[in-house]
Backbone as numpy.savetxt, mean C-alpha at the origin, in Angstrom:
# Nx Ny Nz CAx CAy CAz Cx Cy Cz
-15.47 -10.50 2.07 -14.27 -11.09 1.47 -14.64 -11.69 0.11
-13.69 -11.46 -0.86 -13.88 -12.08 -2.33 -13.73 -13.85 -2.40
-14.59 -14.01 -3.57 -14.57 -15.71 -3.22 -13.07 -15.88 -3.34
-12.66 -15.19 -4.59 -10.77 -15.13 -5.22 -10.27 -15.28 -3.42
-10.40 -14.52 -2.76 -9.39 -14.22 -1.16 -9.88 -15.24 -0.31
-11.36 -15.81 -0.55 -11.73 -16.75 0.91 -10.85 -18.15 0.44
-10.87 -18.22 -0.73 -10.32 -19.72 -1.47 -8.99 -19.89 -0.66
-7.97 -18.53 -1.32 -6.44 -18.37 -0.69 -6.98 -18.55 1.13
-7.59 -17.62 1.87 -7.67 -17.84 2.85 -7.72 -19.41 3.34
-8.50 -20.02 2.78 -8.98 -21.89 2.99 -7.37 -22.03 2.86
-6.77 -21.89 1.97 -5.52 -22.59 1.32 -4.48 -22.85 2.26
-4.64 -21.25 2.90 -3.22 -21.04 3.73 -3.38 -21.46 4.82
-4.76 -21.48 5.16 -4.93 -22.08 6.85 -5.19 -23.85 6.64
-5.25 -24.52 5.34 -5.15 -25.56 5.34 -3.37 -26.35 5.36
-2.65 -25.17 4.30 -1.17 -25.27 4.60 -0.52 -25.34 5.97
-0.90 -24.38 6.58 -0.39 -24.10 8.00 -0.90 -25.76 8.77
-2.10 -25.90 9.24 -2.61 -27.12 9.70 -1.44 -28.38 9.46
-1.22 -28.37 7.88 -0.32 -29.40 7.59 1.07 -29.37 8.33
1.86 -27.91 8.16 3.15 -27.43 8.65 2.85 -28.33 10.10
2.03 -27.74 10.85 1.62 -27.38 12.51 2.30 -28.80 12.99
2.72 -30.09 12.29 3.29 -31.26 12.71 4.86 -30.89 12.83
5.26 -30.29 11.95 6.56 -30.06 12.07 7.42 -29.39 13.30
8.56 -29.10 13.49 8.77 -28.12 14.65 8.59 -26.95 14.24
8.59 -26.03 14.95 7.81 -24.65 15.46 8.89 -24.15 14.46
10.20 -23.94 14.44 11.39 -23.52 13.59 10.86 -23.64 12.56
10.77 -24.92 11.69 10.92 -25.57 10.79 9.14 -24.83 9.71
8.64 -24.40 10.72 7.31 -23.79 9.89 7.39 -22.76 8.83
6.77 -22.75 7.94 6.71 -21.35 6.75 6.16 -20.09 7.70
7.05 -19.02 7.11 6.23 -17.83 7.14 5.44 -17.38 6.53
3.91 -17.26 6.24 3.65 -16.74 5.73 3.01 -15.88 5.89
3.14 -14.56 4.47 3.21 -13.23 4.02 2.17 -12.71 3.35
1.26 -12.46 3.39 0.51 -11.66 2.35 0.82 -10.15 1.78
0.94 -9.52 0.25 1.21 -8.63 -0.18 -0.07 -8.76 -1.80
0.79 -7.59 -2.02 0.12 -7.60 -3.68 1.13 -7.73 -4.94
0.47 -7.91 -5.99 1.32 -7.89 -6.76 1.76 -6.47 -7.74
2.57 -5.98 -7.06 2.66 -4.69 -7.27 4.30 -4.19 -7.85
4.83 -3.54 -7.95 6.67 -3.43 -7.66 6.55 -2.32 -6.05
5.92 -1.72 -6.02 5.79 -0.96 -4.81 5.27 -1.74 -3.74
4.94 -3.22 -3.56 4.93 -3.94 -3.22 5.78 -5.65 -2.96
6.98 -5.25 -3.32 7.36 -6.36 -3.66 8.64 -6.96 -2.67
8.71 -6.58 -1.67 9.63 -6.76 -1.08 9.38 -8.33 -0.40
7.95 -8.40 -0.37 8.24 -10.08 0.28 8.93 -11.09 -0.41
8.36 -11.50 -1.69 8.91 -12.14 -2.83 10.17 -12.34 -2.96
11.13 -11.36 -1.99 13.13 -11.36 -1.52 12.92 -12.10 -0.38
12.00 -12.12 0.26 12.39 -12.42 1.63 13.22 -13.58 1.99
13.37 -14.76 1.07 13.86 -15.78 1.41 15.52 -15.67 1.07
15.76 -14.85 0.24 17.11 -14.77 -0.07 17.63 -13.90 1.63
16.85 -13.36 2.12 17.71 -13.00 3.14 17.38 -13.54 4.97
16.69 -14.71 4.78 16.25 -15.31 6.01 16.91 -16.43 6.80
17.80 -16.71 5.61 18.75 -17.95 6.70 18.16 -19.21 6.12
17.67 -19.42 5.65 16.57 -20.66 4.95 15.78 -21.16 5.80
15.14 -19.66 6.39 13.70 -20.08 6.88 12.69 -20.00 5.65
11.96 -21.01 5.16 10.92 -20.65 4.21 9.89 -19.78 4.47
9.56 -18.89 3.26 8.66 -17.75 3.43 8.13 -18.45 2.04
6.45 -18.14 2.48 5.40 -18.62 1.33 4.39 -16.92 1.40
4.40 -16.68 0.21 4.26 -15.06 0.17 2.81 -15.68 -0.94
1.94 -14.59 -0.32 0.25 -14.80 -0.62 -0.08 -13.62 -0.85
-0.39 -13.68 -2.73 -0.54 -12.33 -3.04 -2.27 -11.88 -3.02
-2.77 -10.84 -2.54 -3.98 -10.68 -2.35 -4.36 -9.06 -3.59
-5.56 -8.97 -3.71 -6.07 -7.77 -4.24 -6.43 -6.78 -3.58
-7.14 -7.19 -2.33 -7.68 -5.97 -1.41 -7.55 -6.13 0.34
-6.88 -4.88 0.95 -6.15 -4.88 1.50 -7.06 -4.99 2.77
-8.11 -5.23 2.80 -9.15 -6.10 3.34 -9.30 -7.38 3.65
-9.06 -7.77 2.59 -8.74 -9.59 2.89 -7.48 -10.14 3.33
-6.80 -9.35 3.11 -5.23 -9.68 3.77 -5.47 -9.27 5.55
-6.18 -8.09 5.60 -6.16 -7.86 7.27 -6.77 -9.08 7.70
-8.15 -9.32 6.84 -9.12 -10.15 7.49 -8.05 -12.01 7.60
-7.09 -12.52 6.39 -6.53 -13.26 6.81 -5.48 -13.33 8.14
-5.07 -12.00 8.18 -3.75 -12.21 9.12 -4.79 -12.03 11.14
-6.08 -11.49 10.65 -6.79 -11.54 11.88 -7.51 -13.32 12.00
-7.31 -13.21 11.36 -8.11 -15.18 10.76 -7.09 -16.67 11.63
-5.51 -15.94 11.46 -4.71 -16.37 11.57 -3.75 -17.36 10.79
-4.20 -16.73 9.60 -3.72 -17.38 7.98 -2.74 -16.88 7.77
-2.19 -15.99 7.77 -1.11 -14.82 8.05 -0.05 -14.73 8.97
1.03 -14.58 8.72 2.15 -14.41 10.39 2.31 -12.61 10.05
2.41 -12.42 8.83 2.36 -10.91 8.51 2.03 -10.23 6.82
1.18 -9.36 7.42 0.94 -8.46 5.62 0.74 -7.21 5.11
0.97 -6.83 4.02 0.93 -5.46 3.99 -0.33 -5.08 4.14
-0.43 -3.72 3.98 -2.25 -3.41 3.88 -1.56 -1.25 3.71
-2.55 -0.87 3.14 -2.72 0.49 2.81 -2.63 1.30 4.45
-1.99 2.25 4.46 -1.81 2.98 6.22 -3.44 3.32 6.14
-4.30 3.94 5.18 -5.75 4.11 5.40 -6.85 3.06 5.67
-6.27 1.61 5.65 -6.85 0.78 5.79 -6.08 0.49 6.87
-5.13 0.21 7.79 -4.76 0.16 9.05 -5.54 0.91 10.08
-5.01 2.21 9.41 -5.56 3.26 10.49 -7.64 3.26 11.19
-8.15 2.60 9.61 -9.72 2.40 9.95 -9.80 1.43 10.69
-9.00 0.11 10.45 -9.25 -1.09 10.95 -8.83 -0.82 12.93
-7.57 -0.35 13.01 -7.67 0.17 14.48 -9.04 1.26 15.06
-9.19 2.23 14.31 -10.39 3.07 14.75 -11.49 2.06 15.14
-12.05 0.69 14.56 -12.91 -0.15 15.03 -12.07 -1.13 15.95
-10.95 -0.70 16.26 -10.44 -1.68 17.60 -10.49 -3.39 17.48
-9.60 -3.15 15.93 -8.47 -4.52 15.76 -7.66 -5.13 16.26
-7.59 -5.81 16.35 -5.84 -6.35 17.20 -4.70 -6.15 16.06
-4.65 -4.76 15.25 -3.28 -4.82 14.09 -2.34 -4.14 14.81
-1.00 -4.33 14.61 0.19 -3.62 14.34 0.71 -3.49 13.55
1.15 -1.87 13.33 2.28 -1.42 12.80 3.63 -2.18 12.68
4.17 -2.72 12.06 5.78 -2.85 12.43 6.99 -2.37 11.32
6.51 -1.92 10.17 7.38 -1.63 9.31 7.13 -1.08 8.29
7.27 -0.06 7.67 6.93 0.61 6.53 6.82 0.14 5.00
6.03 0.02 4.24 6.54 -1.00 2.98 6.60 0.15 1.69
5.70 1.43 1.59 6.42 1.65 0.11 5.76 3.20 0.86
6.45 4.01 -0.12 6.18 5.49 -0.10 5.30 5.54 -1.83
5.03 7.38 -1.49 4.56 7.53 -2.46 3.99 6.65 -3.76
4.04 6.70 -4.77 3.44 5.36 -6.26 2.28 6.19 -6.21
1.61 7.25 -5.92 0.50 7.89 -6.27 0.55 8.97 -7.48
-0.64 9.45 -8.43 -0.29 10.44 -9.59 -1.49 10.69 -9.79
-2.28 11.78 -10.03 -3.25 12.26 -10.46 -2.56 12.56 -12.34
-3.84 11.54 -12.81 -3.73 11.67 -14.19 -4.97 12.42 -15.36
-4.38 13.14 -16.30 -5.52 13.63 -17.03 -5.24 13.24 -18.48
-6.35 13.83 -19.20 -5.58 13.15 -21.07 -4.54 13.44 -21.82
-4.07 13.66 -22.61 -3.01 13.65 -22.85 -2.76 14.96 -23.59
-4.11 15.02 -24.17 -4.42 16.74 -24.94 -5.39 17.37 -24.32
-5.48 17.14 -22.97 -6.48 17.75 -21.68 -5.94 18.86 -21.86
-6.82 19.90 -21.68 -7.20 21.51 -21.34 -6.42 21.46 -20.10
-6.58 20.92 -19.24 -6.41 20.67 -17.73 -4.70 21.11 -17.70
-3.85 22.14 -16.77 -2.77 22.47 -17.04 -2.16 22.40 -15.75
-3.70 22.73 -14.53 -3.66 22.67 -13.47 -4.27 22.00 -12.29
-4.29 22.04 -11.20 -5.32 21.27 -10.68 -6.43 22.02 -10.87
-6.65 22.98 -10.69 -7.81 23.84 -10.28 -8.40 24.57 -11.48
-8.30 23.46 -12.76 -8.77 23.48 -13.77 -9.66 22.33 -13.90
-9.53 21.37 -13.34 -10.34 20.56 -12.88 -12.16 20.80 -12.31
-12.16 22.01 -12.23 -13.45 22.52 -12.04 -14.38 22.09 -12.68
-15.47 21.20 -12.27 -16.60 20.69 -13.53 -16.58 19.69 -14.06
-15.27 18.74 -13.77 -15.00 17.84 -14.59 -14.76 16.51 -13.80
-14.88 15.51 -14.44 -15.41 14.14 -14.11 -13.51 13.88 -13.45
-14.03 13.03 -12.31 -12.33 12.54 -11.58 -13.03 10.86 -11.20
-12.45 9.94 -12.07 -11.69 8.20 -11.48 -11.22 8.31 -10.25
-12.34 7.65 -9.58 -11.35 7.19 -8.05 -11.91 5.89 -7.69
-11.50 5.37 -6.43 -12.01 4.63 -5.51 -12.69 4.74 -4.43
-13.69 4.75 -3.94 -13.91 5.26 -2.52 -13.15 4.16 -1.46
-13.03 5.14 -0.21 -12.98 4.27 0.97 -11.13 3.95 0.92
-10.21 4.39 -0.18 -9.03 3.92 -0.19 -8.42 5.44 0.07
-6.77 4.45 0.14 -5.63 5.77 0.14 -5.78 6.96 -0.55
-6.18 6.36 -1.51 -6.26 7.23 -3.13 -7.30 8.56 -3.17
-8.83 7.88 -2.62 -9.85 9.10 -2.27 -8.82 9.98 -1.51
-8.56 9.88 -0.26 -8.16 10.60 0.43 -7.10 11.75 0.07
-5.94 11.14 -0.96 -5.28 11.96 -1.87 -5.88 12.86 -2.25
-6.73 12.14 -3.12 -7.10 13.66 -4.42 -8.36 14.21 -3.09
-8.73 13.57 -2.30 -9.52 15.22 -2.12 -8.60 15.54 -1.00
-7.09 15.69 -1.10 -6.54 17.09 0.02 -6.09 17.55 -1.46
-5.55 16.81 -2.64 -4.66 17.91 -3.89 -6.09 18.73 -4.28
-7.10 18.40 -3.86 -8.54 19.29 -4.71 -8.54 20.29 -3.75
-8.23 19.87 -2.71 -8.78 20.63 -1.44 -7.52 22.27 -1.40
-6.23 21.42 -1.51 -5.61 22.58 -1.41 -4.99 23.43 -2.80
-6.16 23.46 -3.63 -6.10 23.58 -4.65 -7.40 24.73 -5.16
-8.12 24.85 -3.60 -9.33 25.55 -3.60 -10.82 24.44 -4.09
-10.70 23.66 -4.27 -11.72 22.76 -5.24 -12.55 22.16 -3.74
-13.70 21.83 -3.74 -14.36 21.54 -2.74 -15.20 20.21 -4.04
-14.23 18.53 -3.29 -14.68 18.06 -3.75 -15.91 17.24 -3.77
-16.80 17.54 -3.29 -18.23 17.73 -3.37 -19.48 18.52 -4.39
-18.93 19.79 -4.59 -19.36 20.67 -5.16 -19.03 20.67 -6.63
-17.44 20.90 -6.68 -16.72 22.08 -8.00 -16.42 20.40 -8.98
-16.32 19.28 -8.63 -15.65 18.21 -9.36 -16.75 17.52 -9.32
-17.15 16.51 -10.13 -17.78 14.93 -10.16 -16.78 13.66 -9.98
-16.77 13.24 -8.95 -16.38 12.24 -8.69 -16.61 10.78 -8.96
-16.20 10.16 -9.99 -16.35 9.06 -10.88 -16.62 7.52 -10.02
-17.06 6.67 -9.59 -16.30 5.50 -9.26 -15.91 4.06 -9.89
-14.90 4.42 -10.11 -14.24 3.44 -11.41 -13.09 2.65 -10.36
-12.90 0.99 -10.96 -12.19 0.47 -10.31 -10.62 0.67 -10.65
-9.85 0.78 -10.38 -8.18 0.72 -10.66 -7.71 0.19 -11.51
-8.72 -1.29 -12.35 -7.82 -1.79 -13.27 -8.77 -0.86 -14.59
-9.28 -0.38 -14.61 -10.37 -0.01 -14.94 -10.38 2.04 -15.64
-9.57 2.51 -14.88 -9.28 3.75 -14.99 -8.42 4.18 -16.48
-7.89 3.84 -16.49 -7.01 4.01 -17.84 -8.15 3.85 -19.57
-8.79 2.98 -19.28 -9.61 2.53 -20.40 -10.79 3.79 -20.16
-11.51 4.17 -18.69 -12.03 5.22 -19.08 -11.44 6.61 -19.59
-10.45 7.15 -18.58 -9.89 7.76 -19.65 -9.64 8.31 -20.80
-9.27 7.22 -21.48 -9.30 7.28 -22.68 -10.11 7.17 -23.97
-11.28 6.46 -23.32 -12.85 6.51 -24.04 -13.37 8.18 -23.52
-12.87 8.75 -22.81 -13.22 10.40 -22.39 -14.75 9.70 -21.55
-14.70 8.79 -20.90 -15.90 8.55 -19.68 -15.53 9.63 -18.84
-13.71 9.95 -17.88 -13.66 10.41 -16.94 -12.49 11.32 -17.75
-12.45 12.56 -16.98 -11.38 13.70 -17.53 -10.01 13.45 -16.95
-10.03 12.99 -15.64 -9.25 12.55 -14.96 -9.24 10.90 -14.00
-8.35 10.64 -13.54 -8.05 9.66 -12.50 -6.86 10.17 -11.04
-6.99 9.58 -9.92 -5.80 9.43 -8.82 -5.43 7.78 -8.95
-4.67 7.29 -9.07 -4.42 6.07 -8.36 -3.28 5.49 -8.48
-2.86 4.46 -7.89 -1.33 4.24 -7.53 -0.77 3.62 -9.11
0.72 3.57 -9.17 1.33 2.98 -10.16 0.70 1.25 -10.33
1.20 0.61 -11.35 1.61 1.56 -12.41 0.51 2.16 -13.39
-0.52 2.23 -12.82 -1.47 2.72 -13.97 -0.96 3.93 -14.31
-0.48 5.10 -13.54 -0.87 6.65 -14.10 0.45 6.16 -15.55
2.01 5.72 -14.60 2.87 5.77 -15.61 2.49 4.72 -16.97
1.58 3.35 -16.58 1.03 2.88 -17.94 0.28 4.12 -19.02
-0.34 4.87 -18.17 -1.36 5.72 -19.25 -0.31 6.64 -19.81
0.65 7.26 -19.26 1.78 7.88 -20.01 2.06 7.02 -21.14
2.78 5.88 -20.60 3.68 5.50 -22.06 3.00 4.84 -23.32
1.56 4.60 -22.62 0.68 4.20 -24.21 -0.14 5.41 -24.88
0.64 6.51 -24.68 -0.49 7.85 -24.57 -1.03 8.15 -24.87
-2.10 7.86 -23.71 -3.58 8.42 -23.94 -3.42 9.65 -22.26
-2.53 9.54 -21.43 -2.30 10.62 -20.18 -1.07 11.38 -20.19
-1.32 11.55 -18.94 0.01 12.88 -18.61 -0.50 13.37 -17.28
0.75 13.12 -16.50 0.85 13.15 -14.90 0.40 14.88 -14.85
-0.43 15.03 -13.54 -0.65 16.87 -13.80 -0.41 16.61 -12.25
-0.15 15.52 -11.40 0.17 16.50 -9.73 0.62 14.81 -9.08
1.95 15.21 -8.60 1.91 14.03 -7.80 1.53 14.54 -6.00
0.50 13.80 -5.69 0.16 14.27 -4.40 0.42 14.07 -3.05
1.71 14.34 -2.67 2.49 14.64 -1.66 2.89 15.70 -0.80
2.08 16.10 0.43 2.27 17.30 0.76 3.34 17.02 1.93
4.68 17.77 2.10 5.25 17.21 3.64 4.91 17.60 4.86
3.86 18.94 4.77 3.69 19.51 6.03 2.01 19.03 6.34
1.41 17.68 5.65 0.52 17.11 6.48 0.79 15.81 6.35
0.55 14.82 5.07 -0.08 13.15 5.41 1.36 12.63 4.73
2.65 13.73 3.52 3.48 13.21 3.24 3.30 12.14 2.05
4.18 11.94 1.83 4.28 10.39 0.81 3.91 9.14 1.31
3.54 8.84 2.59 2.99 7.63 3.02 1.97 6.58 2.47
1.87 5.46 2.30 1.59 4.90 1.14 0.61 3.69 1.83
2.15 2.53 2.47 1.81 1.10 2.86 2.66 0.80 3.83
2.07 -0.03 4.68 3.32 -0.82 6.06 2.85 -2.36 6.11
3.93 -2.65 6.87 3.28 -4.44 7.00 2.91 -4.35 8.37
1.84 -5.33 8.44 1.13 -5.08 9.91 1.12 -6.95 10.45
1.33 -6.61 11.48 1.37 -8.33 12.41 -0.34 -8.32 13.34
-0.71 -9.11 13.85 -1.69 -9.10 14.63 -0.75 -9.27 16.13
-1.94 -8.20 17.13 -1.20 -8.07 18.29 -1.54 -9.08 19.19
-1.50 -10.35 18.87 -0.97 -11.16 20.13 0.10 -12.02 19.30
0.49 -11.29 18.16 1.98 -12.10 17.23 2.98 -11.02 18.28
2.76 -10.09 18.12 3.63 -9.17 18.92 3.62 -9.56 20.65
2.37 -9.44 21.09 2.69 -10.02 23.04 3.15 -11.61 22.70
2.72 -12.34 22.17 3.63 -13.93 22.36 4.89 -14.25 21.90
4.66 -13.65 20.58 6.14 -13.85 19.78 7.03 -12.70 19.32
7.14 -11.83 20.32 8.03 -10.63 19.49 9.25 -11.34 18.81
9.82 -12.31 19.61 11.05 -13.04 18.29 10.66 -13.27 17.04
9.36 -13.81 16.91 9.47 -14.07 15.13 9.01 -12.71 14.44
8.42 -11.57 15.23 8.34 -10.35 14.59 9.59 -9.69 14.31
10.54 -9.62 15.24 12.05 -8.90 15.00 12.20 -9.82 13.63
12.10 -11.02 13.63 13.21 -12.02 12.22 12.37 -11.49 10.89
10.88 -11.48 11.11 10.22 -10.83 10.15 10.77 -9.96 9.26
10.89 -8.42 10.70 10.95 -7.19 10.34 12.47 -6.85 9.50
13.38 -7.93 10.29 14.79 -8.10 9.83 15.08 -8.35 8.59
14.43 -9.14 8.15 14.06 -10.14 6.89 13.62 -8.25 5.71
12.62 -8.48 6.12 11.92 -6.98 5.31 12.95 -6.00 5.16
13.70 -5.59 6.11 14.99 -4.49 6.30 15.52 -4.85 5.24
16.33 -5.87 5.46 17.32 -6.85 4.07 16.88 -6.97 2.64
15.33 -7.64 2.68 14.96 -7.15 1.61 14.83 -5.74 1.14
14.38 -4.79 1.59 14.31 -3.49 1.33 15.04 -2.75 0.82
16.41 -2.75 1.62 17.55 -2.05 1.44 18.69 -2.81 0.01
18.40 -4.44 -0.35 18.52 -4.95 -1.45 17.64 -4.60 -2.77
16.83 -4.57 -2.44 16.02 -4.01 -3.86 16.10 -2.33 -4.04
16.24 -1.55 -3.02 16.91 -0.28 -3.45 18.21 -0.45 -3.86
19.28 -1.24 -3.51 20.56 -1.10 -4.41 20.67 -1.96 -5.67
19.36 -2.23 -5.55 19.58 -3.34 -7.05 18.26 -2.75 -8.05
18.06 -1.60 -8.46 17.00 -1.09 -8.83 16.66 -2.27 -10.03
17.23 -2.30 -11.15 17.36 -3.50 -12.37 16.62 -4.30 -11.82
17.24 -5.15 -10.59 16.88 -6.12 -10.63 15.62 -6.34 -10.17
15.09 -5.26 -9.35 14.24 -5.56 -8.68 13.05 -5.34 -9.70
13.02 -4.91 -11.04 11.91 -4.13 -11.67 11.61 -5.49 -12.43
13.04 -6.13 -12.94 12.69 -7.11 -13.74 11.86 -8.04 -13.24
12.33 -8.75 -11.65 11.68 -9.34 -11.33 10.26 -9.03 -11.17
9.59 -7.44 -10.65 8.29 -7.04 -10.70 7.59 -7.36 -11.83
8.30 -7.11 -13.23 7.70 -7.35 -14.78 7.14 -8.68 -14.77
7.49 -9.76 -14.11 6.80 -10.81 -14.17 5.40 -10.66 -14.23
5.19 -9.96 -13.10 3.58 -9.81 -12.64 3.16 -9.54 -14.04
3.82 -8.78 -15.22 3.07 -8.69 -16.60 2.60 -7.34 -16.87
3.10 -6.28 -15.90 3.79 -4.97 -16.68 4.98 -4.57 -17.24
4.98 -3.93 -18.41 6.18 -4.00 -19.22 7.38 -3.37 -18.47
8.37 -3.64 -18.61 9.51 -3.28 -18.08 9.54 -1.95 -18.33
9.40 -1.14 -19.68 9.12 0.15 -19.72 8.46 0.77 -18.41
7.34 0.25 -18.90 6.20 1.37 -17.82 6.73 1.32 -16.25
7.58 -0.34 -15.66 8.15 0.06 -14.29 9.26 1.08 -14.30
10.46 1.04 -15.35 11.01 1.72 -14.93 10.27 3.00 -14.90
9.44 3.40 -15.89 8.86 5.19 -15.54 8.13 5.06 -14.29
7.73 4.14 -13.49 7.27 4.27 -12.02 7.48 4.25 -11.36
9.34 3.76 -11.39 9.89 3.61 -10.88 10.65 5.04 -9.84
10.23 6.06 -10.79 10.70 7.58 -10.16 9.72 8.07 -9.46
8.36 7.17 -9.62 7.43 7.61 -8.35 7.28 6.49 -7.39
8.25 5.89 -7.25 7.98 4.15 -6.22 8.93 4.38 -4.95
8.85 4.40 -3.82 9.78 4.22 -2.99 9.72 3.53 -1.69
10.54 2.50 -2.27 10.44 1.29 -0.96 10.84 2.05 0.19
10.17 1.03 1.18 10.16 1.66 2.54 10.25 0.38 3.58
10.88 1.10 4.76 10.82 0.12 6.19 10.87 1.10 7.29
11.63 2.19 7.24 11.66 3.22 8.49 10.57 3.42 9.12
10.56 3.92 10.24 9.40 4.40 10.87 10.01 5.30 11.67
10.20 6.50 11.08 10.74 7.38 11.74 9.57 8.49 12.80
10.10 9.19 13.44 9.09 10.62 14.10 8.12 11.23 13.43
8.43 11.12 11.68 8.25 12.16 10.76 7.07 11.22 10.03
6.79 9.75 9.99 6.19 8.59 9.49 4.88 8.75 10.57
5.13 8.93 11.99 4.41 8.71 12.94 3.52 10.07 12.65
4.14 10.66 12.79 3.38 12.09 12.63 2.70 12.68 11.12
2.88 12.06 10.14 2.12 11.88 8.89 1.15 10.56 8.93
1.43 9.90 9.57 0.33 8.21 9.90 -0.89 9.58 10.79
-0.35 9.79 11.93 -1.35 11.02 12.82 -2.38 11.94 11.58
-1.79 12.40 10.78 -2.02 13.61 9.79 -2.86 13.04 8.94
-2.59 11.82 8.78 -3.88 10.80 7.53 -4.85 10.44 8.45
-4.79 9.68 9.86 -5.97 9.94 10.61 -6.97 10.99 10.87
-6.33 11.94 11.03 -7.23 13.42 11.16 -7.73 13.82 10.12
-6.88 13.68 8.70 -8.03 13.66 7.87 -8.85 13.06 7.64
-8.77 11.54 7.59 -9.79 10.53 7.27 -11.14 10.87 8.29
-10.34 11.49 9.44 -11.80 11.31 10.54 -12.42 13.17 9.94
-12.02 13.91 9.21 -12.78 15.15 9.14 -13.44 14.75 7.62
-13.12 13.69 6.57 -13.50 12.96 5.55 -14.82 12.62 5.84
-14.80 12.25 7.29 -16.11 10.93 7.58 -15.64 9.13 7.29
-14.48 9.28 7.00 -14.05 7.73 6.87 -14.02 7.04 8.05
-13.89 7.07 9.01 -13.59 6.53 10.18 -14.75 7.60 11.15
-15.19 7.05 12.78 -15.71 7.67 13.57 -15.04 8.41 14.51
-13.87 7.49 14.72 -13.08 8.13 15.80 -11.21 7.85 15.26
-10.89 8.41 15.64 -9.03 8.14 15.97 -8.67 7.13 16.42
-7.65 5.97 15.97 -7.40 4.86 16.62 -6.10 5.71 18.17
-5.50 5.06 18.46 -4.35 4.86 19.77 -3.34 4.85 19.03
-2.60 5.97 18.06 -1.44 5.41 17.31 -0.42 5.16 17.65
-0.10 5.22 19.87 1.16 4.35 20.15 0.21 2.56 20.09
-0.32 2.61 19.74 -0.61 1.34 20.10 -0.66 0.67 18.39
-1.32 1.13 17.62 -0.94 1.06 16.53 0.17 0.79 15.80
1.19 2.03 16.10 2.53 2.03 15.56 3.21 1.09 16.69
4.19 0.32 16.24 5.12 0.05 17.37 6.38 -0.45 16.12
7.25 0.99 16.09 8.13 1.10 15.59 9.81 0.59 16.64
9.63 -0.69 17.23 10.72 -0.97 17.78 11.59 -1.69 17.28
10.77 -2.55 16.58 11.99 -3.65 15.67 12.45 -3.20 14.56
11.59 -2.04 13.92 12.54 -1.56 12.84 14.06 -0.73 13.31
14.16 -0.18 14.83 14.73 0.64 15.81 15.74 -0.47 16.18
15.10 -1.80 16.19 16.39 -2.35 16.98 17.02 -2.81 15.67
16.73 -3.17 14.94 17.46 -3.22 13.12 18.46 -2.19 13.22
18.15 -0.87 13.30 18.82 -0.14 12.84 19.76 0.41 13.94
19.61 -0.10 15.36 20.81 -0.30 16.29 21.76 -0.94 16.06
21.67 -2.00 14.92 22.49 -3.10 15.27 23.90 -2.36 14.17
């Protein structure tokens, strides 16, 4: 854990301690997310909770947010489905309960790159991350692209805030990684999007979900339904309020430009449909033929898509 995340961690479990006098009602929720727009649905949450207070804890790596909400600093947080899915394969106590963003992924190259295709990429230096969503992307767009990324590519490891500046110094020919960098490197141009990597007949646009720890779910499924309810409301508000929701993201201190152009690769999420379950399945099986993981987690045990189900009964 980063000193930046153990500090917040101290913070929130010193907050909570304080709350813990109050009544059980009367306590904050709190949320961990990032500061992202494809992330931003907690930051609403209070406009649609009834004036239950929500204290939303923005983290960097989707590591320290599991490790808070397993800590018990956390009532709920997002985290990457490839970082869920590992954290169950080592037999976590996480749940699934709600979907938080689709797609925001782009494989980027220069702007007067040779590169026209993927599978021009042959030989040439690729920005990634290991161990994230993102690896896993570009090597199925390499993969089904003929490219064996081991062999035919060099694989860079450059951090995320970090990618754009190589780039453009020509360190790396390319990058994968989530908004808004690819659409930042568009509009200051030095890039140009060459594949957004979404296949529907394996892992899909799947992105991020918010995950509870499972004895929040066996003790308190009530405050998970108000959670998940809460998230619905927000969700389905910031899709009908596109404006508003970007402006408010710009805070974080990307230009309003560059969200709206990311905005056509961003898509909030809460469903958990058949088709979610079975692309969550499809990113496991790859990760485990990757070598990321040893084994397959239990993804009914994982997923437990009921409260988004009883939301959408009502």
């Amino acid at each position: 854990m980063s000193k930046h995340s153990l500090l917040l961690t101290m913070l929130i479990t010193c907050t909570a301690l304080f709350c813990s006098a109050s009544p059980a009602s009367a306590q904050p929720w709190r949320v961990g997310t990032w500061k992202t727009a494809q992330t931003y649905q907690p930051y609403f949450y209070e406009q649609f909770s009834e004036g239950q207070e929500v204290r939303v804890f923005p983290f960097t790596n989707p590591a320290d947010q599991k490790a808070a909400l397993l800590a018990g600093s956390l009532d709920m947080t997002g985290t990457t489905l490839a970082h869920a899915i590992a954290s169950a394969s080592r037999g976590e106590p996480i749940v699934i309960v709600a979907a938080l963003c689709n797609k925001s992924s782009a494989l980027v190259v220069g702007k007067d790159s040779s590169v026209q295709e993927v599978r021009d990429l042959k030989g040439l230096r690729i920005g990634y991350v290991p161990g994230t969503m993102h690896e896993i992307l570009l090597r199925e767009v390499l993969a089904r692209n003929g490219l064996d990324s081991r062999r035919d590519v060099s694989l860079v490891r450059v951090d995320f805030f970090d990618m754009g500046l190589a780039l453009a110094r020509n360190d790396i020919d390319a990058f994968l990684s989530g908004e808004p960098f690819p659409s930042l490197a568009v509009h200051q141009g030095y890039g140009r999007i060459l594949a957004h990597p979404y296949f529907d007949d394996s892992i899909g646009p799947i992105n991020a979900a918010m995950i509870v720890a499972r004895r929040t779910v066996e003790q308190r499924p009530d405050l998970v339904q108000r959670m998940v309810d809460v998230h619905v409301r927000a969700t389905k508000h910031l899709l009908d309020n596109e404006e508003e929701w970007l402006q408010a993201a710009a805070d974080f201190g990307t230009p309003l430009e560059v969200l709206r152009l990311a905005a056509e690769n961003i898509e909030l999420a809460w469903e958990m449909n058949e088709t979610f379950i079975r692309q969550v399945a499809a990113l496991g099986r790859r990760m485990l033929e990757l070598g990321l993981i040893e084994r397959e987690p239990d993804y009914d045990r994982l997923i437990d898509p009921r409260f988004v189900a009883r939301f959408a009964a009502e």
